[in-house]
N, C-alpha and C positions, 0 to 999 in steps of 0.2 A: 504494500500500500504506500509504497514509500514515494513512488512516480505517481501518484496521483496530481494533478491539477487543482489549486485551492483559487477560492476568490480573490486573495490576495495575491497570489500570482500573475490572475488575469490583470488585476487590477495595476500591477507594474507594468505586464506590458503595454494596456493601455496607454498608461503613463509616459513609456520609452517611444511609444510612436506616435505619439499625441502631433506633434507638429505635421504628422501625415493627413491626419484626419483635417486637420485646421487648414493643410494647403487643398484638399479637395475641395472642401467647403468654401474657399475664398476663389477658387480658381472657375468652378462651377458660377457663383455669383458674378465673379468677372465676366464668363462668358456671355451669359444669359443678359450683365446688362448691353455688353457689345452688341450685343444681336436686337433685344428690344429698341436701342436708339438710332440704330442703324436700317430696320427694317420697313418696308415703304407700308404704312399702313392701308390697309382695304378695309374700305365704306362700301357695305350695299343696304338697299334698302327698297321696301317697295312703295306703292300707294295707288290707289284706284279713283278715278276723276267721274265723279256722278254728275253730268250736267242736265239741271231741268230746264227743258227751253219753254214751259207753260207763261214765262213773262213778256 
């Protein structure tokens, strides 16, 4: 039982590769916002014209 996995183990590795997790999450955000300011927005939209000619 001695090779077992404990919480606190996970929990250094966590620790040791912390700035992995923190460059995906910034790098991800980076991308996403390059692309939202960059990207040509599309408007549609419909509408229907009832004209009464009774005047």
């Amino acid at each position: 039982m001695e090779n077992e996995l404990t919480f606190e183990d996970i929990l250094k590795i966590f620790k040791k590769r912390s700035w992995w997790f923190l460059l995906t999450v910034v790098v991800t955000v980076a991308i996403t916002l390059i692309y939202l300011f960059n990207a040509t927005p599309i408007y549609e939209a419909n509408t229907t014209l009832k004209i009464d000619s009774s005047k």
